[in-house]
Residue, then its C-alpha position, 0 to 999 in steps of 0.5 A: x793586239x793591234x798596234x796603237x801606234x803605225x809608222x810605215x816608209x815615213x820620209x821628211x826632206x827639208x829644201x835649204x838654201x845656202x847663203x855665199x860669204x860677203x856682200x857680193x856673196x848676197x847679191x849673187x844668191x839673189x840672182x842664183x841661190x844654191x838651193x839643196x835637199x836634206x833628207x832628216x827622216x829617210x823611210x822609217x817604218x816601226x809599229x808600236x803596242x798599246x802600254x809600251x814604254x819604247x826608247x826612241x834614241x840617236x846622235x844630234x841630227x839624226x832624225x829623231x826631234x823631225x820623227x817626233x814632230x812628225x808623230x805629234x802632228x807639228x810636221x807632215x811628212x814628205x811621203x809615209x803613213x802615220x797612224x796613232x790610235x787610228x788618227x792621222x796626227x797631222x790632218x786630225x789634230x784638233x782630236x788627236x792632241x785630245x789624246x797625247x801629251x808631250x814633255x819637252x825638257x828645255x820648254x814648258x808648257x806651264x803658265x810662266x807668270x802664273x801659279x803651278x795650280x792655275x795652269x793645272x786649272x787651265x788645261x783642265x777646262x781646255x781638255x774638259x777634265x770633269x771635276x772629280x777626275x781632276x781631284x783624282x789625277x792631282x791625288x795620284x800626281x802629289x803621291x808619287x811627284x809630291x808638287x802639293x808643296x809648290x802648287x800655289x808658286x808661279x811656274x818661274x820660281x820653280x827649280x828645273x826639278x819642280x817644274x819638270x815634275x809639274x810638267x809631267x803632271x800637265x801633260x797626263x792631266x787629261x789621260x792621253x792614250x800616248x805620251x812623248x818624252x823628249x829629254x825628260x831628265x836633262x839637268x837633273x840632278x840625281x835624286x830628282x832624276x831618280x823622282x822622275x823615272x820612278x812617276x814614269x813607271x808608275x804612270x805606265x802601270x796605272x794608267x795604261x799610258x804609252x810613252x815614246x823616250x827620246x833622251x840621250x841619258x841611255x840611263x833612263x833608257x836601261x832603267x825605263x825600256x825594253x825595247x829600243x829603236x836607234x835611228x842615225x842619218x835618217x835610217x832605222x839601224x835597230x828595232x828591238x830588245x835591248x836584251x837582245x842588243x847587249x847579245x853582242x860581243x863586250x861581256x868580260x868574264x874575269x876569273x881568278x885561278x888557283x895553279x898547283x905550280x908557278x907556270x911559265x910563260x909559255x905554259x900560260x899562254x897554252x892553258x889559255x889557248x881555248x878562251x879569247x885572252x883579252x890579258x893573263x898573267x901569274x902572281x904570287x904576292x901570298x906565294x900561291x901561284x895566281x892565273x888572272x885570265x880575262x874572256x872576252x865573248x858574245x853571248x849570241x856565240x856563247x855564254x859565262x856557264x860553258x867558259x866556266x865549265x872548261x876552266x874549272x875543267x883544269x883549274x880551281x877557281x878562286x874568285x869571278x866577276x862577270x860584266x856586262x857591256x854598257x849600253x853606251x859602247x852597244x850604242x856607240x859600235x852601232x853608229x861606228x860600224x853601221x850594224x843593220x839588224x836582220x829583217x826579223x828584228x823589224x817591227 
């Protein structure tokens, strides 16, 4: 399958000037202004697959808002190629936006002062919407977004929840191949963020749409992606599977240990001398002596079945739990220590 979206050494460099204190600060950068260049997108390259759902994540200022812009055709790139569906967003964008909707969290593209249903009316004779589709879309949008009940109200009048429901609606209206999300879910509350993923994994399922989801609620990315792309500084720091990100050092595997006799310190530590200790210690609150042992491991390296396997060699287990590494502290190692993946794990 051909990718529908390419992106291949995509660079963006914004040329600043910046302004000295004071009045005779003003009438120096007349004369001579300190002029430098910020590079926002740095050599970016990734494809992807018609009907992915791709989390497109990074810390303020990283470069993804520009990558975005660039994707949508708002900005032309420094240097880099961008295709979308064959097009070439910012020379072709009079066609191309027939084929993309956006969603902007904090921005509307709803009428302000106008009825939900009359900005729906308007974007259908914009992107020439045929009447029998039209009903179609609104039926599958009230099904799954229930926005039947505030359709006649102006756009102002709708809480955040409302009108990001109705904003969803608007920007899959006319069927766009793509579509961009960014911060779809930001202040929402819970129910209404709950809402809001649910439509976007229908919409993926029935519509075929392809949607790129810049957020940094890394929640919606769990519950919505597979695959991730993490920039920071402008650079491409991992592309891949989230499946494959969570790989890494972070899983506890707590175990809970009957022991035939109270052990010694001495004796604790040696029996557990073959695990990684994050702590161990005995109790014995119903005088059956305890070993409380935590193993810290790396799937990439191991797994919980064979740390099971050498402790049950030995001891009788009396209870285990098993936890994961949040995506946020996967996310937050990446940006501490400048993890790069290997070539492989590029797209």
């Amino acid at each position: 399958m051909a990718p529908l979206i390419t992106v291949q050494r995509l660079t963006k460099d914004y040329h600043l000037t910046d302004r000295r204190e004071g009045v005779l600060g003003g009438m120096v950068d007349l004369v001579r202004p300190q002029k430098r260049m910020l590079r926002a997108v740095d050599d970016v390259s990734f494809t992807i697959d018609p009907g992915e759902m791709v989390g497109y994540i990074g810390a303020n200022g990283a470069g993804k808002s520009t990558t975005i812009k660039m994707l949508t055709g708002i900005l032309t790139p420094t240097s880099g190629e961008v295709r979308v569906g064959g097009l070439v967003p910012y020379r072709q964008r009079q066609s191309y936006t027939r084929h993309i909707g956006v969603v902007f969290g904090q921005r509307t593209q709803l009428w302000w002062d106008l009825a939900v249903v009359e900005s729906f009316r308007l974007l259908q004779r914009i992107y020439e919407v045929p009447e029998a589709r039209y009903r179609e879309q609104m039926t599958f949008f009230n099904e799954l977004l229930g926005i039947d009940e505030f359709l006649h109200q102006p756009v102002r009048k709708l809480s955040l929840g409302q009108r990001m429901r109705c904003d969803l609606a608007a920007a899959l209206l006319h069927e766009p191949r793509v579509l961009f999300l960014d911060e779809p879910t930001i202040g929402l509350d819970v129910v209404a963020k709950e809402n809001v993923r649910g439509f976007l994994r229908q919409a993926r399922e029935q519509l075929g749409v392809t949607v790129i989801l810049t957020t940094h609620d890394l929640t919606d990315i769990e519950q919505l992606c597979r695959r991730i792309i993490i920039i920071d500084h402008g650079k491409v720091m991992y592309n891949g599977l989230l499946e494959d990100l969570r790989r890494g050092p972070g899983h506890k595997l707590r175990l809970c240990l009957d022991l035939a006799e109270p052990v010694a310190p001495a004796e604790l530590q040696a029996a557990c001398a073959h695990l990684p200790v994050e702590w161990a210690e005995t109790e014995g609150a119903d005088r059956t002596p305890v070993l409380r042992h935590c193993a810290l491991f790396s799937r990439s390296e191991t797994n919980a079945a064979t740390i099971l396997a050498a402790v049950l060699a030995a001891h009788r287990l009396r209870d285990m739990a098993l936890t994961e590494p949040a995506i946020e502290d996967v996310v937050r190692r990446i940006y501490r220590e400048g993890l790069v993946p290997a070539p492989e794990a590029l797209g």
